[in-house]
TORMARLUM-228951 format. One record per residue (C-alpha): z, x, y; residue in one letter. Coordinates in nm, 4 decimals, decimal comma. Example, Ala and Ser with C-alpha at 12.3 -4.5 7.8 and 13.67 -1.06 7.14 Angstrom:
2
+----------+----------+----------+------+
|       pz |       px |       py | lonu |
+----------+----------+----------+------+
|   0,7800 |   1,2300 |  -0,4500 |    A |
|   0,7140 |   1,3670 |  -0,1060 |    S |
+----------+----------+----------+------+
REM end
This chain:
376
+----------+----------+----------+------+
|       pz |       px |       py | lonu |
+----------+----------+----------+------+
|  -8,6145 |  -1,2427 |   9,8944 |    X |
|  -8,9538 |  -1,3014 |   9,9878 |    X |
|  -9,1877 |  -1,0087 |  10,0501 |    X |
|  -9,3532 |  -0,8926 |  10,3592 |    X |
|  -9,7157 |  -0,9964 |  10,3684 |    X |
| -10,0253 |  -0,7987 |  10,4512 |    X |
| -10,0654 |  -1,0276 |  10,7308 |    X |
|  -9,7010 |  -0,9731 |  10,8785 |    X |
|  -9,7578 |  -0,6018 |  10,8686 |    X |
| -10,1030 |  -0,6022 |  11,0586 |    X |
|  -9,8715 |  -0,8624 |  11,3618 |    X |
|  -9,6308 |  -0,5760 |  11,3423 |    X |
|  -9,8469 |  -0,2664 |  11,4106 |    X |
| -10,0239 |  -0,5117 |  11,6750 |    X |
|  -9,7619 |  -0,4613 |  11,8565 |    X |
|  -9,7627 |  -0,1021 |  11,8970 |    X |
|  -9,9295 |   0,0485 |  12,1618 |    X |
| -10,1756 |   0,3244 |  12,1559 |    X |
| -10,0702 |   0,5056 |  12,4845 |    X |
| -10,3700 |   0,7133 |  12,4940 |    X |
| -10,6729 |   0,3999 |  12,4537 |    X |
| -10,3416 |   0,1384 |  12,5920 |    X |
| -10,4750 |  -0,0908 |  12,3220 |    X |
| -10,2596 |  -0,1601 |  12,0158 |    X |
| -10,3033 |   0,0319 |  11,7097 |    X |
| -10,4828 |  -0,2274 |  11,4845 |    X |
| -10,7574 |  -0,2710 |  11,7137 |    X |
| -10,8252 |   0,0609 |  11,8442 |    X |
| -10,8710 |   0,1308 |  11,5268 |    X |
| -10,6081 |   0,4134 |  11,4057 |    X |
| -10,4638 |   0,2295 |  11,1021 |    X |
| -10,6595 |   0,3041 |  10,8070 |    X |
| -10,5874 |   0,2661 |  10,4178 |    X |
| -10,3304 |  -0,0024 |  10,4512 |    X |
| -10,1460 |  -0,1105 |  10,1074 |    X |
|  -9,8938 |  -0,3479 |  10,0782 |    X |
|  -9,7351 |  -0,4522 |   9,7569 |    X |
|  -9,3871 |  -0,5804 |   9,6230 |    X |
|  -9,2290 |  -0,5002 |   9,9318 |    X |
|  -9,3817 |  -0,1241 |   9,9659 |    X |
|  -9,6094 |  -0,0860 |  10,2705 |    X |
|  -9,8805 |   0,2324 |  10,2735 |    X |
| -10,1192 |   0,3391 |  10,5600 |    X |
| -10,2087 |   0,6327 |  10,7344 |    X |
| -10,2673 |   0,6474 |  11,1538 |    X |
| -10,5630 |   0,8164 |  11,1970 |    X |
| -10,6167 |   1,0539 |  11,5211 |    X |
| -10,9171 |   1,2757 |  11,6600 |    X |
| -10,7931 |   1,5989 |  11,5699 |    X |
| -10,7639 |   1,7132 |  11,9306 |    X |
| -10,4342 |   1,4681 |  11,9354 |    X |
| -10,2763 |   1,6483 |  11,6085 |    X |
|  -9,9112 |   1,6478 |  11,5949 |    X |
|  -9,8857 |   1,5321 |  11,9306 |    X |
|  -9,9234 |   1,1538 |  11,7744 |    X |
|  -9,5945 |   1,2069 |  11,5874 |    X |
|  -9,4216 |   0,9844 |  11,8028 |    X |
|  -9,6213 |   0,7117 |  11,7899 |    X |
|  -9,6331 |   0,7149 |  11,3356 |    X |
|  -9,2978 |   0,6523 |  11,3979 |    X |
|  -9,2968 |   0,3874 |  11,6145 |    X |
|  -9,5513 |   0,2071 |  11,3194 |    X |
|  -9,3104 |   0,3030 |  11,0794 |    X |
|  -9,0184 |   0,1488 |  11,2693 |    X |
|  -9,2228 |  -0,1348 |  11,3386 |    X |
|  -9,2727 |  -0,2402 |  10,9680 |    X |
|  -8,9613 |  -0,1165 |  10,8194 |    X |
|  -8,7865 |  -0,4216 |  11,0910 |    X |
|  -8,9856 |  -0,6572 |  10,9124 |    X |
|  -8,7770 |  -0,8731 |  10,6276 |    X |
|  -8,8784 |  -0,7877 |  10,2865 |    X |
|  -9,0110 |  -0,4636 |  10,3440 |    X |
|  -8,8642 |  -0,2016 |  10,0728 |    X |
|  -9,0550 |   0,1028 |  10,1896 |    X |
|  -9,2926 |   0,2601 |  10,3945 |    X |
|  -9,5448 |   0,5766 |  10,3465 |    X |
|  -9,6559 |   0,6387 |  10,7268 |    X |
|  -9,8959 |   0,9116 |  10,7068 |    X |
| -10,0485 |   1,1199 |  11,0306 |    X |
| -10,4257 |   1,2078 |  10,9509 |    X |
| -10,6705 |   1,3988 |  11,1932 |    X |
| -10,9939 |   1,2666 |  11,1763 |    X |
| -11,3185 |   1,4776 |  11,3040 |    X |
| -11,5346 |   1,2649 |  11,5349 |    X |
| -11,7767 |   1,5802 |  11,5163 |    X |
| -11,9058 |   1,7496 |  11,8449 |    X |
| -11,8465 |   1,5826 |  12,1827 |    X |
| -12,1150 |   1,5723 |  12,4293 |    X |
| -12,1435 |   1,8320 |  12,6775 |    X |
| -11,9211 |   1,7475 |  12,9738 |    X |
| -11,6283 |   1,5973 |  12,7837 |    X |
| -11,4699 |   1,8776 |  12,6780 |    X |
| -11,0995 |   1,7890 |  12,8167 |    X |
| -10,9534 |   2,1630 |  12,6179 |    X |
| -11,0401 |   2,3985 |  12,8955 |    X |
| -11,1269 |   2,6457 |  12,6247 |    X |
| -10,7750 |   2,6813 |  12,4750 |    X |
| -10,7431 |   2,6998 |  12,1328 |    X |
| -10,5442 |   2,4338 |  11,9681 |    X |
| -10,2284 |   2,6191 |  11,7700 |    X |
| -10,2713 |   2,4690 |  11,3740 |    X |
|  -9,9531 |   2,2473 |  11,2680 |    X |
|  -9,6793 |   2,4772 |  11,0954 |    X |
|  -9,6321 |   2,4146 |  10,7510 |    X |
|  -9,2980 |   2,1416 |  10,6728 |    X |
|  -8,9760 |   2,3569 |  10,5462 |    X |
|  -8,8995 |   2,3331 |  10,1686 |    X |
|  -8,7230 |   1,9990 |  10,0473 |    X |
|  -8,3774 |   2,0466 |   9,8852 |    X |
|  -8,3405 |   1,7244 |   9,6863 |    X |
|  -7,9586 |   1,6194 |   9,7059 |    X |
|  -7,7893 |   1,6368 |   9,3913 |    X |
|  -8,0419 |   1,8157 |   9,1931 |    X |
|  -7,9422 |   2,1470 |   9,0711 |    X |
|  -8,2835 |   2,2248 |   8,9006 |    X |
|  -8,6717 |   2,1687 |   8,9180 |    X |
|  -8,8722 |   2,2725 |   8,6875 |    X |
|  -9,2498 |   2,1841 |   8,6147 |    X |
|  -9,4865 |   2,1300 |   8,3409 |    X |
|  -9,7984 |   2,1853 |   8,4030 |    X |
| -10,1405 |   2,1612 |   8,2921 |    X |
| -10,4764 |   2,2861 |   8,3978 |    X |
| -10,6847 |   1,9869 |   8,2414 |    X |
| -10,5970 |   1,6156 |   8,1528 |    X |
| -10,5961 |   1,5018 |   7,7882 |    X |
| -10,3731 |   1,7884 |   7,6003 |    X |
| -10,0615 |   1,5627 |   7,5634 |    X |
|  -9,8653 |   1,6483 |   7,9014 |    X |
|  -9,7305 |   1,3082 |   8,0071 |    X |
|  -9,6240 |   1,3163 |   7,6502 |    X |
|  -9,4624 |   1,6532 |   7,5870 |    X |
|  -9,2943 |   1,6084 |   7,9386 |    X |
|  -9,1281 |   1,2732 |   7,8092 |    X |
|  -9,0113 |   1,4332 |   7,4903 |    X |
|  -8,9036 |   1,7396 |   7,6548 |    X |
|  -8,6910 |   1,5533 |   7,8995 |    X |
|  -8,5022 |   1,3790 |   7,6009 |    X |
|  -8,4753 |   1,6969 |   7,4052 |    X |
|  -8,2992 |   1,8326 |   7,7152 |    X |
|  -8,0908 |   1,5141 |   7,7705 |    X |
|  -8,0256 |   1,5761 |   7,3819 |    X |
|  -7,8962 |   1,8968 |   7,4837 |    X |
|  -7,6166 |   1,7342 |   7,6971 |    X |
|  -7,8230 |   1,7881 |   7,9995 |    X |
|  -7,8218 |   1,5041 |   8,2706 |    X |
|  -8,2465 |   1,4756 |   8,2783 |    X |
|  -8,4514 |   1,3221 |   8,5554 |    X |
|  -8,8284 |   1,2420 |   8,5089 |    X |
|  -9,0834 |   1,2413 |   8,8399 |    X |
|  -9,4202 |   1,1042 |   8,7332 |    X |
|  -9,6264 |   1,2721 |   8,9866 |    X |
|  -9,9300 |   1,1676 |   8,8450 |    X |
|  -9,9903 |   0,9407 |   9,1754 |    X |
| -10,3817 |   0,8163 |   9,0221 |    X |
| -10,2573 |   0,7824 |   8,6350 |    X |
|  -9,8981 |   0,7550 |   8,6434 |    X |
|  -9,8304 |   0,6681 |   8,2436 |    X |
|  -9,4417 |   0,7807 |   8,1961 |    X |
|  -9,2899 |   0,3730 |   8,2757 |    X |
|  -9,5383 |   0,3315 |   7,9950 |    X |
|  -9,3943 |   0,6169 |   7,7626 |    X |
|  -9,0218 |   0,5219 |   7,8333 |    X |
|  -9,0844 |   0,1644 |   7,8288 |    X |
|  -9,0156 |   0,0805 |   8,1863 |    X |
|  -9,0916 |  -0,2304 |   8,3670 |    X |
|  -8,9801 |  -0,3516 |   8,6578 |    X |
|  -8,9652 |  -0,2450 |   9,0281 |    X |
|  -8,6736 |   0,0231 |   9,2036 |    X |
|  -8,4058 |  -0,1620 |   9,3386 |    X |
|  -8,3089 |  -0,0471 |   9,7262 |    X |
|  -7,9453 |   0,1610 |   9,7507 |    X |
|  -7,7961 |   0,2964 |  10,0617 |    X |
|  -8,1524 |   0,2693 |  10,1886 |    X |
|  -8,3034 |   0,4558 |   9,9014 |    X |
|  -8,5115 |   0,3354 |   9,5953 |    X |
|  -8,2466 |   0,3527 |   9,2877 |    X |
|  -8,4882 |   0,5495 |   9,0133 |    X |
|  -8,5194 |   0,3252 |   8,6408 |    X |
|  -8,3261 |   0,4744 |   8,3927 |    X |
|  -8,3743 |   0,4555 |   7,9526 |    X |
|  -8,2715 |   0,6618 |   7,6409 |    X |
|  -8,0318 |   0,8455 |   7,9520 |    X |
|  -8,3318 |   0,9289 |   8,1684 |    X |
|  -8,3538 |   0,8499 |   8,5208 |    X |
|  -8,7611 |   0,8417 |   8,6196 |    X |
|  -8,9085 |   0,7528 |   8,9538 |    X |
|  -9,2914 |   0,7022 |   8,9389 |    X |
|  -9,5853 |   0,5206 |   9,1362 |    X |
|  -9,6528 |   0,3053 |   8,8505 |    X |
|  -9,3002 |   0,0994 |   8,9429 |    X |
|  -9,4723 |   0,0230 |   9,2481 |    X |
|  -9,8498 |  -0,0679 |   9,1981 |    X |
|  -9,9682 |  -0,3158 |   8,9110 |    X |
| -10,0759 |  -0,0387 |   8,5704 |    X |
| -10,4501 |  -0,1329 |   8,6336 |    X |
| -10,4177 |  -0,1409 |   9,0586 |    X |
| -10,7064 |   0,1644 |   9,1514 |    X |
| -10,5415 |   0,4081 |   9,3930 |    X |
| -10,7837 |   0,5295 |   9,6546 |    X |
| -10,5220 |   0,7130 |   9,8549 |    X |
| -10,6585 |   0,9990 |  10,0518 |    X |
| -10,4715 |   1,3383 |  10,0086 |    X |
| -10,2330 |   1,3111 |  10,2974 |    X |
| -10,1036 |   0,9775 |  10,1870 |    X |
| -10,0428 |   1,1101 |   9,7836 |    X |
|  -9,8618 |   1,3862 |   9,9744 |    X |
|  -9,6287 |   1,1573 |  10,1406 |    X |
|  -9,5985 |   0,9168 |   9,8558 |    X |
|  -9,5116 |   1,2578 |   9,6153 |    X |
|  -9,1981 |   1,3462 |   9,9332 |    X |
|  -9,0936 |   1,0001 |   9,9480 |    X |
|  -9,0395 |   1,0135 |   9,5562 |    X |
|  -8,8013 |   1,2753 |   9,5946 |    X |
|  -8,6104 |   1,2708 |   9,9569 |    X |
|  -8,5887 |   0,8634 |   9,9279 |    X |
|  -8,4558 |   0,7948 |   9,5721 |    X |
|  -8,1356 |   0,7831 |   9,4755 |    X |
|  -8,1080 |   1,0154 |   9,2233 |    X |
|  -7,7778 |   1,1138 |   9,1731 |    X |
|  -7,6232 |   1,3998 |   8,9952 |    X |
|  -7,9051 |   1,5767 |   8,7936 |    X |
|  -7,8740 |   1,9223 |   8,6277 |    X |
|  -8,2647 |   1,9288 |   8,5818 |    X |
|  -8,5587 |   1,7187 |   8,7818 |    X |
|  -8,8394 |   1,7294 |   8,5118 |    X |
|  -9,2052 |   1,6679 |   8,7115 |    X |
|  -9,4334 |   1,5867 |   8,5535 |    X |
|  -9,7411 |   1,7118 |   8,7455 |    X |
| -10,1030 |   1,5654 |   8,7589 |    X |
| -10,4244 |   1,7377 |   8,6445 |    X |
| -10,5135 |   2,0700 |   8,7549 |    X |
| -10,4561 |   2,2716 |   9,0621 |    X |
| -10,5336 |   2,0888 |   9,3701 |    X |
| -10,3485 |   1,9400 |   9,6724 |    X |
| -10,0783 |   1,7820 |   9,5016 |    X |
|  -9,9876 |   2,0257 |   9,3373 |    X |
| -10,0003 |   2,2512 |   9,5982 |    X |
|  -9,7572 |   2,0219 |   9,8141 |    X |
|  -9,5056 |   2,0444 |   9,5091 |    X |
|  -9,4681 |   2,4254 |   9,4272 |    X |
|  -9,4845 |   2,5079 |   9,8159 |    X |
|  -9,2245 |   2,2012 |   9,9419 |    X |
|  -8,9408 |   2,2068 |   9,6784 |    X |
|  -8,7826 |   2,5575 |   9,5671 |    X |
|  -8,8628 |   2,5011 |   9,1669 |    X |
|  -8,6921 |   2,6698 |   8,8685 |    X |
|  -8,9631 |   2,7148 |   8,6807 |    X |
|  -9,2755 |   2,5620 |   8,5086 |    X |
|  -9,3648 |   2,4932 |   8,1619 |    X |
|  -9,7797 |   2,4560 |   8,1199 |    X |
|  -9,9019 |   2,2597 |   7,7942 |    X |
| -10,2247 |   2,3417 |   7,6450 |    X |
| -10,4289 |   2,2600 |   7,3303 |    X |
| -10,5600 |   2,5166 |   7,1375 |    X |
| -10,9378 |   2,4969 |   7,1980 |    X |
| -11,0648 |   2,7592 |   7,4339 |    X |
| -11,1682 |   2,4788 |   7,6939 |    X |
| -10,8049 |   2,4117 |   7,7464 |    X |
| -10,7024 |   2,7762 |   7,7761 |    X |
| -10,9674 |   2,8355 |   8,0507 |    X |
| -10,7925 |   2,6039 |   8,2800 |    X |
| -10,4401 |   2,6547 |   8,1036 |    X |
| -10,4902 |   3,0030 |   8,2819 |    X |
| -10,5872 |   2,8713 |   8,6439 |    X |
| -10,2642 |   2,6473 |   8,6061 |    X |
| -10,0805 |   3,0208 |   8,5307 |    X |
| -10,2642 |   3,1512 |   8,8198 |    X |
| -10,1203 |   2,8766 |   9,0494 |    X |
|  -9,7609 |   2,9059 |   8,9684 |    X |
|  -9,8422 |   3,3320 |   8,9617 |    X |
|  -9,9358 |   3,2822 |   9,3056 |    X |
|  -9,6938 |   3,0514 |   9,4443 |    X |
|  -9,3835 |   3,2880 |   9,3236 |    X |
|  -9,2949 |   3,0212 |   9,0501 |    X |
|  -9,1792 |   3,1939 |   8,7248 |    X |
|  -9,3472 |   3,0308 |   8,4218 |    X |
|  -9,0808 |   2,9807 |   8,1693 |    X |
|  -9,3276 |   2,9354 |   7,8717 |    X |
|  -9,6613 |   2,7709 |   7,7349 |    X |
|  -9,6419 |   2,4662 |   7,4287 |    X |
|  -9,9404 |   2,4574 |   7,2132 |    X |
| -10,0019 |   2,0562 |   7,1840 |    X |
| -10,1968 |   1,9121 |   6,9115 |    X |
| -10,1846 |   2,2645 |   6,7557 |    X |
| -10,2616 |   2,1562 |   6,3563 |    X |
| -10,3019 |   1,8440 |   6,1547 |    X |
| -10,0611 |   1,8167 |   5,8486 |    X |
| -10,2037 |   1,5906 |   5,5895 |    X |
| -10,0079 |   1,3037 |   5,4602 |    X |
| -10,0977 |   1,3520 |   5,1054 |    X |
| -10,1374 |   1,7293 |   5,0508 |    X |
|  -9,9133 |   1,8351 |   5,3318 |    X |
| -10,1915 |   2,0996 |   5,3892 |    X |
| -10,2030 |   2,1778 |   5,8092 |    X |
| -10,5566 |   2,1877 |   5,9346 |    X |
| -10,6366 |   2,3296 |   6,2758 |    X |
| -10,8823 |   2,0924 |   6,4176 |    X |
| -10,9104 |   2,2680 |   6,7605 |    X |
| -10,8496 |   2,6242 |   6,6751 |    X |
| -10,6056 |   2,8516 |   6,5368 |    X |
| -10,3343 |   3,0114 |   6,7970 |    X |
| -10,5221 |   2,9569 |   7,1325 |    X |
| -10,2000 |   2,9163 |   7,3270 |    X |
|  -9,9858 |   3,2107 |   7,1356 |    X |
| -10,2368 |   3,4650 |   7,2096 |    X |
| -10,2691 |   3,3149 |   7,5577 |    X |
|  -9,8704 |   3,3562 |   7,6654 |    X |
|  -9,8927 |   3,6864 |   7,4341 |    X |
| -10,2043 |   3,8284 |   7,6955 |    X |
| -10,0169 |   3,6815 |   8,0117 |    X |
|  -9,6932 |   3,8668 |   7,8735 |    X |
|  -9,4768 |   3,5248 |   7,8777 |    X |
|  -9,2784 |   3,3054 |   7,6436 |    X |
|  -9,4628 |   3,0750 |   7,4220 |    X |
|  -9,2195 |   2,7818 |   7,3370 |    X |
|  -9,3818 |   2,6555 |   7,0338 |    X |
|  -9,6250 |   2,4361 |   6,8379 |    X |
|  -9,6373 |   2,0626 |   6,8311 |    X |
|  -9,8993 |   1,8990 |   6,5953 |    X |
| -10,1477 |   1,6105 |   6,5726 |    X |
|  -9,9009 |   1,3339 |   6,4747 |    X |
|  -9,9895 |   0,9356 |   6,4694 |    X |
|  -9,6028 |   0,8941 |   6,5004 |    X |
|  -9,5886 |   1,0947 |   6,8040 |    X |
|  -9,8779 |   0,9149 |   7,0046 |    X |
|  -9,7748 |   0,5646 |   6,8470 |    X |
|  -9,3978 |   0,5647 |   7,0085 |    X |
|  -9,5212 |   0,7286 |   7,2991 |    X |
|  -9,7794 |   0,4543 |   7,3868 |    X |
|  -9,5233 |   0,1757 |   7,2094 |    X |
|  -9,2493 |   0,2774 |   7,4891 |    X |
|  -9,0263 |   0,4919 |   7,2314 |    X |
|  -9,0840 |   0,8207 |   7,2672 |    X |
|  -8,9957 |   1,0147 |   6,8771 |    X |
|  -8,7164 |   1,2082 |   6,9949 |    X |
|  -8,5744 |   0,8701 |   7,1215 |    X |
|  -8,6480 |   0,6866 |   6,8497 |    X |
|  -8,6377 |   0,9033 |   6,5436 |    X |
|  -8,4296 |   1,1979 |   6,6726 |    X |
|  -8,3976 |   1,3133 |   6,2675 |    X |
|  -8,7770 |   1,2827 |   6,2422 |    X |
|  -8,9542 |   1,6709 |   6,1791 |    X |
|  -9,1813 |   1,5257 |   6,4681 |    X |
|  -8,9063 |   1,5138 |   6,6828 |    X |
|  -8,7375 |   1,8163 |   6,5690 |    X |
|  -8,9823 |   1,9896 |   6,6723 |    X |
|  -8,9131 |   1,9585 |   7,0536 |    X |
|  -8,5494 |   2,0340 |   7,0368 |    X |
|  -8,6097 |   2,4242 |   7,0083 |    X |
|  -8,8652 |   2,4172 |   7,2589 |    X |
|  -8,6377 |   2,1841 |   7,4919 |    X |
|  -8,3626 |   2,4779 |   7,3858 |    X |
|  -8,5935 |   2,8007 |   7,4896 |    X |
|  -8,6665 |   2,5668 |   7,8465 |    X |
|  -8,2953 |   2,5370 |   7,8869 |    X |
|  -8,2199 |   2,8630 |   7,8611 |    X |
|  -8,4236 |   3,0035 |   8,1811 |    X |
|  -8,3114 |   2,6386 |   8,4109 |    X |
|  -7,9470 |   2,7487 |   8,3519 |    X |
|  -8,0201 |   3,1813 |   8,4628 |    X |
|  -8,2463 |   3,0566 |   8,7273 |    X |
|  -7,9888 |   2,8291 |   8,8615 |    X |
|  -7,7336 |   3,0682 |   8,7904 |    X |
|  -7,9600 |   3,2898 |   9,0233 |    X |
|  -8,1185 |   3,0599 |   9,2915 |    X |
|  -7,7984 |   2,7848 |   9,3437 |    X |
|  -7,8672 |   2,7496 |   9,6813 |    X |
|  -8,2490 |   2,6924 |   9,6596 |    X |
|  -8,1804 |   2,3583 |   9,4265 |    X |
|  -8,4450 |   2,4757 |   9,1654 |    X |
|  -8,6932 |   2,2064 |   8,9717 |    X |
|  -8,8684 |   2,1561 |   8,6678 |    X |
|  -9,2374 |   1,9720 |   8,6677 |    X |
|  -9,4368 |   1,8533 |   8,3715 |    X |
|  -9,8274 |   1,8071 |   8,4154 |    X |
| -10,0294 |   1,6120 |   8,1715 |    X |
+----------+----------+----------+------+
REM end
């Protein structure tokens, strides 16, 4: 089927009309941000701020208008409010009446997902994407049925780590999430090329994150794992407050650098009424080959004293292995492809002390459809 083009989506939104200029969107100006690739169309209409949710209406006539076109898969319509600054005297239109701020959208209950949980980290580079893999698999290993949300919208590496290529295939209207080694995954990287920049403004990662849940066909799924981007911001934000989660797991390396921010990542889910379930020291020691002799590179116990001081669960110690990052960047994550290895072994007790909080949570949250999330 051939695909929409860029041009066929700019004829489409030329013919909706703006009723507030009566010119059509495209050249009054409101579309902004447009992306269109393999079928998946992105842009956000952009309004003075005065106009707020009141241009509702009209995002979904643009939406409508591309999702008629032939060989269009999906589409991320975004509303934005853009500040034109101060008017000049005289033009004020308000009468002095304050404008009432947009309520906040209701939480998301993702159909067929009995749990969400998250892991979490407060800094990139301590093995998240990683441990999230491998902790989806040891939970699979479990008997589990696992899904795996990349959420990592600017660096999404899990189709890497589970050696997925490809794009979604449509179902019932929905994208049908990749599956390997049992694990169904859903992530931004099926949809842009691995080296395509993403210069998405917030609202539009937003939107992409809620069309990765509410639009995929993800079946029956006793755990969603997420694994979450970087840090603490937006995205995040959007996550914990939109879908009722289980739980959150937060990875950190042993160094005190890691902790710092290990803690703000704490403080988030503390604050958001999300019960951390536990804290895995990554990269914790280096066991020689020929002496067997462990050597903490990074420090000595970071994380343990760390859940110890914040009075949670610390889930256990992974080391420095080159097995580990080789079959994670080769596509075969260890506990996939060496299940017997002691690398791999050593995720099945911490997949086991995860499990064990999904199954009371759900136990005591069923009808809030808890989730698990993973941050790098």
């Amino acid at each position: 089927m051939d695909r929409a083009t860029r041009d066929d989506v700019i004829k489409a939104l030329s013919d909706v009309r703006d009723p507030i200029t009566n010119k059509d969107v495209v050249s009054a100006g409101l579309i902004q941000g447009l992306v269109v690739r393999d079928g998946h169309v992105g842009f956000s209409l952009e309004v003075p701020p005065a106009r707020g949710p009141q241009a509702e209406p009209l995002r979904r006539q643009c939406e409508d208008a591309v999702k008629a076109l032939a060989g269009v898969l999906s589409v991320t319509a975004v509303l934005t409010a853009h500040n034109e600054g101060p008017k000049p005297k005289g033009h004020d239109h308000s009468h002095g009446e304050p404008k009432a701020a947009p309520r906040p959208a209701g939480p998301l209950q993702i159909p067929g997902v009995a749990s969400i949980v998250a892991v979490a980290s407060g800094k990139g580079g301590v093995g998240k994407s990683t441990t999230a893999v491998n902790l989806a698999l040891g939970l699979s290993h479990l008997g589990l049925r696992v899904g795996l949300l990349d959420a990592d919208i600017y660096g999404p590496s899990i189709p890497r780590m589970l050696g997925l290529k490809g794009k979604p295939e449509l179902e019932n209207k929905k994208l049908k999430p990749m599956e390997n080694y049992g694990i169904k995954c859903m992530s931004i990287g099926f949809l842009v090329d691995e080296e395509t920049a993403m210069i998405w403004r917030g609202p539009m990662v937003q939107s992409a994150l809620t069309q990765m849940m509410m639009d995929v066909a993800w079946g029956e799924l006793d755990v969603l794992i997420v694994d979450f981007p970087p840090g603490t911001g937006d995205a995040q934000l959007t996550m914990v407050q939109r879908v009722p989660m289980a739980g959150a797991v937060i990875v950190s390396t042993p160094q005190d650098i890691a902790l710092i921010d290990a803690r703000k990542g704490y403080a988030m889910f503390e604050k958001t009424h999300v019960p951390v379930f536990g804290i895995i020291e990554n990269m914790a020691y280096f066991v020689s080959p020929e002496t067997r002799e462990k050597s903490y590179i990074f420090g000595e116990g970071g994380a343990r004293r760390m859940a110890e001081k914040l009075a949670c669960d610390f889930l256990g110690e992974v080391p420095l292995h080159m097995s580990v990052r080789e079959t994670s960047d080769a596509g075969t994550p260890i506990v996939a492809s060496a299940p017997a290895s002691d690398e791999a072994q050593i995720y099945i007790p911490i997949a086991r002390k995860s499990a064990a909080p999904i199954a009371a949570t759900k136990g005591a949250r069923a009808r809030k459809a808890p989730a698990i999330v993973v941050e790098d």
